[in-house]
KOLKOLKOL-342236 format. One line per 4 residues: number of its first residue (from 1); for each residue x, y, z of C-alpha. Coordinates in steps of 0.001 Angstrom, whole numbers, plus 500000, padded with zeros to 6 digits. Each point is the difference from the previous one (the first is absolute). Example, Ala and Ser with C-alpha at 12.3 -4.5 7.8 and 13.67 -1.06 7.14 Angstrom:
residues 2
1> 512300:495500:507800; 501370:503440:499340
end
This chain:
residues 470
1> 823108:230188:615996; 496359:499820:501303; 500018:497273:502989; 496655:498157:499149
5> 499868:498648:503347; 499296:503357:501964; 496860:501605:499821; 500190:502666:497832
9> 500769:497214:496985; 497906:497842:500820; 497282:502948:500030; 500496:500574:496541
13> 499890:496897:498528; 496558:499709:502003; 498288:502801:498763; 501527:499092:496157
17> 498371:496905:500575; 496684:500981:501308; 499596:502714:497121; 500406:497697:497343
21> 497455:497892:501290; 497337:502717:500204; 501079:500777:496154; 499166:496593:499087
25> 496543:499486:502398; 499210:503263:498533; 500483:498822:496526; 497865:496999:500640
29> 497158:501631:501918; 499879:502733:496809; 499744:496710:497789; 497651:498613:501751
33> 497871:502814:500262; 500310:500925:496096; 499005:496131:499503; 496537:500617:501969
37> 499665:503305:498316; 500024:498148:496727; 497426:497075:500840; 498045:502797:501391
41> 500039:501695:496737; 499412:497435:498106; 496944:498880:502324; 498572:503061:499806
45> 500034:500196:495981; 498531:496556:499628; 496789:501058:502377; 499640:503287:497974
49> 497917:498871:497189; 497635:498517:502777; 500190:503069:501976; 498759:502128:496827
53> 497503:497768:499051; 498463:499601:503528; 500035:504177:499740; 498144:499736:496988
57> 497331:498271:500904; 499887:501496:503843; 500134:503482:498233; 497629:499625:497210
61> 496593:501670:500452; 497946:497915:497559; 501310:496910:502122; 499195:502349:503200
65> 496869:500293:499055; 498704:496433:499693; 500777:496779:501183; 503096:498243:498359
69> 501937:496785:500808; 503672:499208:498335; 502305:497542:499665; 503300:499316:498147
73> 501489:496704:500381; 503671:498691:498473; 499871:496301:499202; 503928:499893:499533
77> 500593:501527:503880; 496874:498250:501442; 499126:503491:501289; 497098:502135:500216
81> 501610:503199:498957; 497370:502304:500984; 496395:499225:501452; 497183:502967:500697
85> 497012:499090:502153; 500979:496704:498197; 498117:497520:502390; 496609:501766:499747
89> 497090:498842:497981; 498905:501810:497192; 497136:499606:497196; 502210:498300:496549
93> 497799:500118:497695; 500964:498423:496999; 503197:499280:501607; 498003:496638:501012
97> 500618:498498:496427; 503437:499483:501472; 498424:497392:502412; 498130:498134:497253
101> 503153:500451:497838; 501557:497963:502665; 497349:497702:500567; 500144:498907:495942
105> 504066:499697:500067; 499026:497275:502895; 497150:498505:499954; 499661:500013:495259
109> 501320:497776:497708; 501618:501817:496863; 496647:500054:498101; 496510:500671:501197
113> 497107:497275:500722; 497515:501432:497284; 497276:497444:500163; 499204:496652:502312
117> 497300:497808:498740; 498752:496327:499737; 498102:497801:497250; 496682:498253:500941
121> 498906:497998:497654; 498919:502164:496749; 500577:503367:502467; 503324:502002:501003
125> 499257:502141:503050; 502616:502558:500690; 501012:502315:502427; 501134:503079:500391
129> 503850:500451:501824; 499890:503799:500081; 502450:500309:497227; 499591:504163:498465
133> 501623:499177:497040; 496153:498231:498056; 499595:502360:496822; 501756:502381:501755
137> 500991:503125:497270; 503159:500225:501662; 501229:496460:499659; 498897:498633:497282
141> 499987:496612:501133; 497573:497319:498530; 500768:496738:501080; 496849:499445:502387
145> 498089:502125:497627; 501134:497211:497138; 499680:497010:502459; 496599:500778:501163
149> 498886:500604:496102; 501527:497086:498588; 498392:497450:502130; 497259:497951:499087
153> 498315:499110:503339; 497102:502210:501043; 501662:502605:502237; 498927:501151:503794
157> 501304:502660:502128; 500563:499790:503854; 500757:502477:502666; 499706:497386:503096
161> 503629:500388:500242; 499424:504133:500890; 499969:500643:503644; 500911:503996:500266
165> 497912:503334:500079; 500087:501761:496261; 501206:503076:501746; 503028:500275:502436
169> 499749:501075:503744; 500275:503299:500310; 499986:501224:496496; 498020:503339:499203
173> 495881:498526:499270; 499612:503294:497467; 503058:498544:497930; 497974:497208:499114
177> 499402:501051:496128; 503841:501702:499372; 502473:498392:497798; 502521:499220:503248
181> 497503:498003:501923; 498629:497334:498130; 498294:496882:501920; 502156:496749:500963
185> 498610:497492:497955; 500799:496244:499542; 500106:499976:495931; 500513:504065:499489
189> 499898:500498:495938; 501085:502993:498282; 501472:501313:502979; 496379:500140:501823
193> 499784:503332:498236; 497322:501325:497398; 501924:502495:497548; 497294:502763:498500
197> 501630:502833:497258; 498405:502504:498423; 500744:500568:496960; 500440:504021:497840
201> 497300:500512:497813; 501935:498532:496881; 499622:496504:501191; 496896:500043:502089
205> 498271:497874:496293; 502313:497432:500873; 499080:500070:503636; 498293:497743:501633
209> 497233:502062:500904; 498618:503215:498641; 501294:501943:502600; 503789:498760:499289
213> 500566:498345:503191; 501799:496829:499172; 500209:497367:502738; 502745:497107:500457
217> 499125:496648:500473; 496822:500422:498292; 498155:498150:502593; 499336:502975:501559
221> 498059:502056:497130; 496589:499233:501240; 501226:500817:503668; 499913:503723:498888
225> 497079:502421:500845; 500281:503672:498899; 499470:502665:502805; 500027:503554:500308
229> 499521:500662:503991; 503638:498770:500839; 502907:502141:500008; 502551:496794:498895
233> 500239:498864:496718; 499690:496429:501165; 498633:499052:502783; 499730:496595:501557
237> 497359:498609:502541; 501999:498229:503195; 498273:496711:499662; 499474:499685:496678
241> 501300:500260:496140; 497340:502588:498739; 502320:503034:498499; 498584:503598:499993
245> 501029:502050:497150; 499755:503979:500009; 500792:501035:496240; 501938:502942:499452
249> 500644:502206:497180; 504338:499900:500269; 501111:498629:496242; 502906:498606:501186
253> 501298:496527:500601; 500642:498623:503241; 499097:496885:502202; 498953:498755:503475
257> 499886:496927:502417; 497705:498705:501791; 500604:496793:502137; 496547:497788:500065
261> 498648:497976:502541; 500347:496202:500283; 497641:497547:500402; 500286:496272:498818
265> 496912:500175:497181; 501637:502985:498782; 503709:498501:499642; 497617:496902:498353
269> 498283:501967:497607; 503561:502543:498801; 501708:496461:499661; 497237:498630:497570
273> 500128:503095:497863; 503840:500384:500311; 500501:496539:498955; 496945:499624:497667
277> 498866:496789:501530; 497749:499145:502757; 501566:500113:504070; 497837:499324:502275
281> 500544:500520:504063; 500294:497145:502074; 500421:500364:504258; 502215:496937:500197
285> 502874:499372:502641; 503120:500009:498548; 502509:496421:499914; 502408:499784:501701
289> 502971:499311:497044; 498423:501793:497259; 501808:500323:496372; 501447:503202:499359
293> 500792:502847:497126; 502537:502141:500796; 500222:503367:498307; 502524:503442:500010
297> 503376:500305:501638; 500455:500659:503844; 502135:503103:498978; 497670:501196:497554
301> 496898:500473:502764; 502354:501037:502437; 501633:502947:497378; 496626:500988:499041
305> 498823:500403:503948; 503074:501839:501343; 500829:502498:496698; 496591:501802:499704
309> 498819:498434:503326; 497243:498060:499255; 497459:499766:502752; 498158:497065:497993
313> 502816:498088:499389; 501188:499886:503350; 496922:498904:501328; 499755:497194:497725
317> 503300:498692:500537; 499058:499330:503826; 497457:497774:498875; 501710:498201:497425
321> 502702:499372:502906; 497108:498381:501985; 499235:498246:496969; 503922:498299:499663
325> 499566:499474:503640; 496449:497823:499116; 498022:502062:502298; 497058:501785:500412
329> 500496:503457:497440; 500617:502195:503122; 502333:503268:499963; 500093:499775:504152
333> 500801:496338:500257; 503216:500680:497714; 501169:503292:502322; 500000:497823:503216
337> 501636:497124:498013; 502487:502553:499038; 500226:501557:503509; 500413:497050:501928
341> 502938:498533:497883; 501659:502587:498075; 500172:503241:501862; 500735:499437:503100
345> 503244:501931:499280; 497871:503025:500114; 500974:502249:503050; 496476:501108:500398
349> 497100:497817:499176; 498533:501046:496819; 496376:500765:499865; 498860:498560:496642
353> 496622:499357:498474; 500248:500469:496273; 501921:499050:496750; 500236:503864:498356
357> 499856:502564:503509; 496904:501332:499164; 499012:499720:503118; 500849:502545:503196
361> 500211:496872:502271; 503047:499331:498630; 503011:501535:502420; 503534:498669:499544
365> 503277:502058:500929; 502621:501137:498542; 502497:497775:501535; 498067:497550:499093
369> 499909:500176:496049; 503927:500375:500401; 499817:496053:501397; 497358:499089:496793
373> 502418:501814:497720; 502804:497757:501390; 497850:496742:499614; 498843:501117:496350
377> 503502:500749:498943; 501314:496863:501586; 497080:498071:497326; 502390:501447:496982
381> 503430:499312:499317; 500073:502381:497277; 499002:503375:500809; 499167:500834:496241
385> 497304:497594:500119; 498735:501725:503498; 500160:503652:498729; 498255:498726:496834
389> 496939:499622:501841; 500211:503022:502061; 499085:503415:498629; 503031:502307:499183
393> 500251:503115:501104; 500157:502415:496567; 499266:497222:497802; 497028:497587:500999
397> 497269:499295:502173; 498405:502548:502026; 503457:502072:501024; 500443:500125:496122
401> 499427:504244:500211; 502075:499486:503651; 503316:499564:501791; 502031:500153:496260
405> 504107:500102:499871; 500911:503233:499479; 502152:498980:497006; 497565:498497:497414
409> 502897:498047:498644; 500229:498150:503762; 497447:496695:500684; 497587:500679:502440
413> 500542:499685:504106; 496933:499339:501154; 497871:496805:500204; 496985:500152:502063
417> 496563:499474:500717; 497340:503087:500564; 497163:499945:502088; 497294:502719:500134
421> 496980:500759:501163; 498599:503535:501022; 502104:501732:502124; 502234:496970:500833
425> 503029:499210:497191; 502998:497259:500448; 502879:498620:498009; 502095:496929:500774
429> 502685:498214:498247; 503531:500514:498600; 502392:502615:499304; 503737:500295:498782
433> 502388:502177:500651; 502490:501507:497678; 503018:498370:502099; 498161:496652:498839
437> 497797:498991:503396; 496962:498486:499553; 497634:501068:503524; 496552:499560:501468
441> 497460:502448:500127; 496560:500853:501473; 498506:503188:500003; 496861:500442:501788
445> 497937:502634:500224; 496317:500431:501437; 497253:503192:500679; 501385:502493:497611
449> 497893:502577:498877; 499906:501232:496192; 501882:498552:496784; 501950:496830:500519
453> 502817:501414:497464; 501139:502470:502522; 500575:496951:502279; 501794:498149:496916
457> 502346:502802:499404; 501268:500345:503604; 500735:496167:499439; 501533:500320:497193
461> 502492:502733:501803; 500928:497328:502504; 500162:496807:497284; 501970:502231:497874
465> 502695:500824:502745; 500423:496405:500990; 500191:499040:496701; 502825:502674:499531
469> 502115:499981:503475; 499275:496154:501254
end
């Protein structure tokens, strides 16, 4: 028999004792450590999308060589996944229509203020509210047109209510007669633009003229004055309506416009003949609770401004906000209005001065439009109706020949707003993933040198890949 009591028992039970219990604290250290290996793991595949996309863009030498701002932001997480030089200014372009997007879905009523105006005795004197929709081709809407015929009174226009420059600050002087800058106006008709088409020889007895130049609203016929020493085929003086014509032998079919110049006669004298009675212009304050006419849908201005990005339309709609506000027509008074109490969220003050981002003034960042994407998409509780609006990458707008599914049969995954000017190009909105995440985007980019598709494509790389891993 072992005697337990002397020390060579006792011994051995010891060291049974102390072995098992280095089994067991190594069985529970190797747990432990295969525990951390596994969060590890798992850690480290969750930032590997992010990883690759930051190498993307790091690594990319058309990004390399300009000036480009990112930022992805995930609603659901309240996370910015991924920002890049994301709280630096950059020139938007027409990624400013998001701002007066905004400023409509707070400061408009569902329908637009078409008309405000006021009966004097045997007289209705009317004013303008900036509304772009007045014989518009693209709207189609006639309500003031019918109003303003129908009545019986004798009928005066008034600007008094107009307080703003007819161009922007900032916006290119030499763009004064192309189709994307026309003048701010207080009672724009036909889109402030002058259509002119020549016509193929075929038609040119049915022209208008002998030379087959056909001109839309008519108005404007006697405004034309051939002439041979100018390279353009129309060509408009700054600070007037007098239209210089070069004739050219081409047959075929195709048309112009020309924006033309405001003045209060003029606007007068285009009502009386659009109307075919007499309106007459009056310089008379405006009261203070006039009656109103209300014309087109919200939605419908705000579709036609964002989908082909319509400078003119987002001009306008600044006014006509000053107008629901009953102030003076002003696109500045609106943008501090709008600065003062609803974007104050912004992390970097925005620097702001138009309705359409024309102008270079304009600097906002990319982290920014990710906190104006949040506020717009807060305004909707149906996305549908949101991405309605928005141009669709592969389908609509102007990313209808960009950022496509791969699979034709699949909807599209982008919803965004361009903005481009020379040498600077931007694009700012939505995107979802495959795995079914909707996320915030801005890409900014600034100084490039050549084509802006080369830039596109390199975005549409990194869109593509979100879209596909996120």
């Amino acid at each position: 028999m072992v005697n337990l009591t002397n020390g060579d028992g006792v011994m051995k039970l010891t060291v049974v004792k102390s072995f098992t219990m280095l089994v067991i604290a190594a069985l529970l250290a190797g747990g432990c450590k295969s525990s951390e290996s596994v969060l590890e793991n798992e850690e480290s595949e969750k930032d590997m999308p992010v990883s690759a996309l930051a190498t993307m863009i790091d690594t990319s030498q058309v990004f390399s060589a300009n000036l480009t701002g990112f930022a992805l932001y995930d609603p659901e997480t309240n996370e910015m996944i991924h920002s890049q030089n994301g709280d630096r200014y950059f020139t938007p372009a027409s990624n400013t229509k998001l701002f007066t997007f905004y400023t409509g879905l707070k400061l408009l009523p569902d329908s637009l203020k078409g008309l405000e105006y006021e009966v004097r005795g045997d007289s209705l004197i009317f004013w303008g509210t900036g509304d772009p929709s007045f014989l518009h081709p693209d709207f189609g809407n006639d309500k003031v047109y019918e109003f303003l015929k129908n009545r019986e009174e004798k009928l005066f226009y008034s600007d008094s209510n107009f307080d703003d420059e007819l161009l922007g600050p900032g916006w290119s002087w030499s763009d004064y007669q192309y189709y994307y800058q026309p003048e701010k106006v207080p009672f724009p008709m036909f889109g402030n633009i002058v259509r002119f088409t020549i016509q193929e020889i075929e038609l040119r007895k049915i022209a208008e003229t002998d030379s087959g130049l056909a001109v839309s609203p008519k108005y404007f016929q006697s405004f034309i004055k051939e002439n041979e020493h100018r390279d353009d085929f129309i060509h408009r003086g700054m600070m007037d309506n007098t239209f210089l014509y070069k004739q050219e032998a081409d047959t075929s079919t195709y048309t112009i416009d020309k924006p033309f110049h405001y003045s209060p006669d003029l606007f007068a004298k285009m009502l009386s003949d659009t109307l075919g009675k007499k309106v007459e212009y009056v310089d008379t304050e405006r009261p203070e609770s006039p009656k109103k006419i209300y014309s087109i849908k919200s939605d419908t201005a705000y579709k036609r401004m964002l989908q082909p990005s319509d400078n003119f339309i987002a001009e306008q709609l600044l006014l006509v906000t000053a107008s629901e506000l009953g102030i003076p027509l002003n696109s500045r008074n609106v943008i501090e209005k709008m600065k003062k109490e609803y974007l104050e969220m912004l992390p970097q003050e925005p620097q702001w001065v138009d309705g359409s981002g024309l102008s270079r003034y304009n600097m906002f960042t990319p982290v920014s439009m990710i906190r104006l994407l949040e506020a717009i998409d807060t305004e909707f509780s149906n996305n549908e109706k949101l991405y309605h609006l928005l141009p669709a990458g592969g389908e609509r707008g102007t990313i209808r020949s960009w950022y496509a599914p791969r699979d034709e049969r699949e909807e599209p995954y982008v919803f965004a707003k361009t903005g481009t000017l020379s040498n600077n190009h931007s694009l700012s909105g939505y995107l979802l993933t495959k795995s079914g995440k909707k996320l915030y985007f801005s890409f900014m980019n600034n100084h490039y040198v050549g084509s802006s598709s080369i830039v596109k494509k390199e975005m549409e790389k990194v869109l593509w890949y979100i879209h596909s891993t996120f």
